[in-house]
N, C-alpha and C positions, 0 to 999 in steps of 0.2 A: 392279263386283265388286272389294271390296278382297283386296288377297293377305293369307296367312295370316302369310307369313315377309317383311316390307315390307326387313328389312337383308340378304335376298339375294337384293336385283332386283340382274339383271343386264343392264349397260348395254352393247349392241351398239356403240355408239360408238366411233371412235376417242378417245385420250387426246390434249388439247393437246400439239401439236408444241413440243419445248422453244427459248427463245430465250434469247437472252445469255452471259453467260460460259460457262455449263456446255451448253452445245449440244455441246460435242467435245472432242477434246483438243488439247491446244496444241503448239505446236513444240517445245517443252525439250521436251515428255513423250517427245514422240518419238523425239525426239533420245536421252535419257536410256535408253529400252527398246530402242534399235538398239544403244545402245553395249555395254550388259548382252547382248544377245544375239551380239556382235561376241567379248566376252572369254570368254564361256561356250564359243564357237567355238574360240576361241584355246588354251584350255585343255583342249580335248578332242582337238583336232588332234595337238596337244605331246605327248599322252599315249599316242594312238593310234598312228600314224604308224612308232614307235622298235618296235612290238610287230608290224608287217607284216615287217619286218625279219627279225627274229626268228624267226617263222612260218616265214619262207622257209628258212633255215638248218636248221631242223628236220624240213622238211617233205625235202630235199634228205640229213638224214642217215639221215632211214626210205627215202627210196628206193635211196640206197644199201646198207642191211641188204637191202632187198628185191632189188638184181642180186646181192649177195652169197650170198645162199641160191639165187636161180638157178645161179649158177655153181656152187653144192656138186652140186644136185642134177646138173646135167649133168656132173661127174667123174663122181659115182656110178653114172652111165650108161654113162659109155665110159670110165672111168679115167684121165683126163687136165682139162687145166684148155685151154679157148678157147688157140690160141696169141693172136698179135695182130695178129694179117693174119685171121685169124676173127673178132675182136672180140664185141663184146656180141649182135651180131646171133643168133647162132648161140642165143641164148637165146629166141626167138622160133618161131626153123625148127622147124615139127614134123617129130618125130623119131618109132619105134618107138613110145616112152613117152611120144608128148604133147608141144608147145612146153613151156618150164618158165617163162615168162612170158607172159601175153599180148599184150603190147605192151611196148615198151621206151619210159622216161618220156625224157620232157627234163626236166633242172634246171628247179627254180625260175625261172630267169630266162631259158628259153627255149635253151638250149644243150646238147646231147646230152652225158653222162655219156663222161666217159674211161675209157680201158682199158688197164693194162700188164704186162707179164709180162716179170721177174719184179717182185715190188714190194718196197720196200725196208725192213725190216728181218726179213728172212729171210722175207717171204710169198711165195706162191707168184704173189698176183698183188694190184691197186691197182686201185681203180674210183674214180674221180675227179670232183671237181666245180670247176670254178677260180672260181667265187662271181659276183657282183655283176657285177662287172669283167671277168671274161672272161680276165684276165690273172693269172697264177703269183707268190705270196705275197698282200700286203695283209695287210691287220686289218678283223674284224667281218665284216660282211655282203661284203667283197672278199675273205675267207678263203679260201685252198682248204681244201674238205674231200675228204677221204681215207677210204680202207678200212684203210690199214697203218699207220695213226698209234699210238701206243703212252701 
């Protein structure tokens, strides 16, 4: 029985195993595609990295607008501001009206938010973050950030 369409028999066979030069690739290639893959790294890291940074600082000055508004709301309840032997906690303890936060954040970098009364320049009070560092001043990501800053 001949077939109808003879240019599309298909051959169940495997295809000869290739030999010689082009069997694989050689050692520069390799070499040459790790190094390309090594600066691509290099270049994303560089760019990445400076912008976690950043995040954190941000992310640290919305949480502090957010004890900020808690502490409005609890004047508004009892006409006063947290002394500082009360601290941030007092924004948590349900009250008459509801906790006014549900949980109180830690920074960024894992270190509970300060608190002081009065704060300085004529506010009534300072909700604090000492940065990166842990420690009072710096630059950048060791910033303190502040509620009374002007």
């Amino acid at each position: 029985m001949a077939l109808a369409f003879p240019y599309l028999h298909v051959s169940h066979a495997m295809p000869p195993a290739r030999r010689g030069p082009e069997a694989g690739f050689t050692l520069v290639e390799l070499l040459v595609v790790l190094a390309i893959i090594g600066l691509l790294t290099t270049v994303v890291v560089i760019n990445v990295l400076p912008m976690q940074g950043r995040a954190q600082v941000q992310k640290a000055e919305a949480d502090i607008a957010l004890i900020e508004q808690g502490l409005e709301f609890w004047r508004i309840d009892t006409g006063r501001y947290p002394t500082a032997e009360e601290g941030l906690a007092v924004l948590t303890a349900p009250t008459a009206t509801g906790a006014k936060l549900k949980s109180l954040p830690n920074d960024p970098w894992g270190k509970p938010y300060g608190y002081a009364v009065p704060g300085a320049n004529n506010q009534p009070f300072v909700v604090f973050s000492l940065g990166a560092d842990g420690a009072e001043g710096g630059e950048g990501e060791n910033a303190d950030l502040r509620s009374d800053r002007q």
